[in-house]
N, C-alpha and C positions, 0 to 999 in steps of 0.2 A: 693511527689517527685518521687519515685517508678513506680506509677500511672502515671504519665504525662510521665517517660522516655518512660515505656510500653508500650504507644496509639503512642508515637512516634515513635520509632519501627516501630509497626505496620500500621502506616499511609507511612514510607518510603518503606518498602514491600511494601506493593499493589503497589505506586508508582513505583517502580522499577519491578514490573510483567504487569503493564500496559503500559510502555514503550517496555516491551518485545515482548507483544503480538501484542501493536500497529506495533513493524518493523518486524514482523515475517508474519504480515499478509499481510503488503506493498512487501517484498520480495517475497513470493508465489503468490501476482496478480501480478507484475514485470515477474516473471518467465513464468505463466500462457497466460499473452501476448507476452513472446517470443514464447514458445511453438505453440500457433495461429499464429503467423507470418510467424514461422516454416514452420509448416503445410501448409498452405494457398501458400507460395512460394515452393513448391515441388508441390503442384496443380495448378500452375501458375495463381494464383489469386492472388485480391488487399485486403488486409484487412478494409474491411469497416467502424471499429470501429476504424483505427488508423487517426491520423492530418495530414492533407495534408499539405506539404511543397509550400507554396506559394499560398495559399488560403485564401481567407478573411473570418476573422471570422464573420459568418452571426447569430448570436446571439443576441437576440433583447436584448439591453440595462436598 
């Protein structure tokens, strides 16, 4: 009984630090392409890597 509460425990940790890391990482590349965006419009350039609004997606199927 002991045993099995313990692994549970420790199976909801990890769960709950890989949820963390998972949005921690998504918000610093979020940020990472504001910052490029930033940048890139204070150079009056286009950002390459962003979606173009009204562009067909040419992605072979």
């Amino acid at each position: 009984m002991d045993f099995a509460l313990v692994i549970g425990l420790v199976l909801v940790i990890f769960l709950v630090a890989g949820i963390v890391v998972v949005s921690q990482d998504r918000r610093a590349a979020r940020q990472a392409a504001l910052r490029r965006q930033e940048r890139l419009a204070r150079l009056g350039e286009v950002d390459p890597l962003a979606v173009r609004d009204g562009q067909p997606d040419r992605r072979p199927r």
